[in-house]
N, C-alpha and C positions, 0 to 999 in steps of 0.2 A: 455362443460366447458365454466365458463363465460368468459370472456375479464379479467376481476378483477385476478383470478386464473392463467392466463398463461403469465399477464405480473410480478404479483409475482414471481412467478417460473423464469422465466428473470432474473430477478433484483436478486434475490437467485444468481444465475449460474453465472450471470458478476458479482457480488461480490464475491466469490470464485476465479474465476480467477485474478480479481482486487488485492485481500489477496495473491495471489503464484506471480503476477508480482512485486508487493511492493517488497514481502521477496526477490524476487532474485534483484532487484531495489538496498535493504539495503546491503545487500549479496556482490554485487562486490561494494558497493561506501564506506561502512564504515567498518572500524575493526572489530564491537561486537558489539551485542544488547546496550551495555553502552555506546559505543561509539554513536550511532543513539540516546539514550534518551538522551543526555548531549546535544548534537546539536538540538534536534528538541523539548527540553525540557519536556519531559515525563517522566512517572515511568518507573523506570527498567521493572516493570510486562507489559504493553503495549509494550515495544519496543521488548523483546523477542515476544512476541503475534505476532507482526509484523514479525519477524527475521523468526517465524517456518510455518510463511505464515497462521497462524489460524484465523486474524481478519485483516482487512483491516482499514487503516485510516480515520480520518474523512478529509476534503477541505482544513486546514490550513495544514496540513503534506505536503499534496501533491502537494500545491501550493510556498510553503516554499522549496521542493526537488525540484522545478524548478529553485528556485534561487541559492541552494545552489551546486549543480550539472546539470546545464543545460543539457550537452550532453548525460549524462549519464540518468536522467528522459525520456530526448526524446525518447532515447534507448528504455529501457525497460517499459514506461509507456504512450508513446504519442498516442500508437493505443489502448491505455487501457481506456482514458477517453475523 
């Protein structure tokens, strides 16, 4: 297998995990999917995406959850990225 091939496959698996820490991230810090798009300014359809852990965010989300719940990102996301 090349190098190319298994650092893909990497980057697949820690995105997947990255997508279930977000959802449980959103889970215990905001009410509702509406609640997360109103604050971090998304569509409803992204921030459910988020909410059921199937897509993971892009750099501004994630760097925005730092400011907007320090303890709680550290929690659930500081050994994540």
């Amino acid at each position: 297998m090349s190098p190319g091939k298994s650092s893909k496959r990497q980057a697949l698996t820690y995105r997947q995990h990255f997508a279930e820490a977000w959802s449980q991230f959103l889970r215990a810090s905001f009410d509702s999917p509406e609640h997360a798009a109103h604050l971090f300014g998304v569509d409803g359809s992204t921030a459910r995406k988020w909410w059921e852990g199937s897509h993971a965010p892009s750099g501004f989300a994630v760097g925005y959850a730092f400011s907007l719940a320090p303890d709680a990102a550290s929690r659930f996301l500081g050994g994540s990225v």
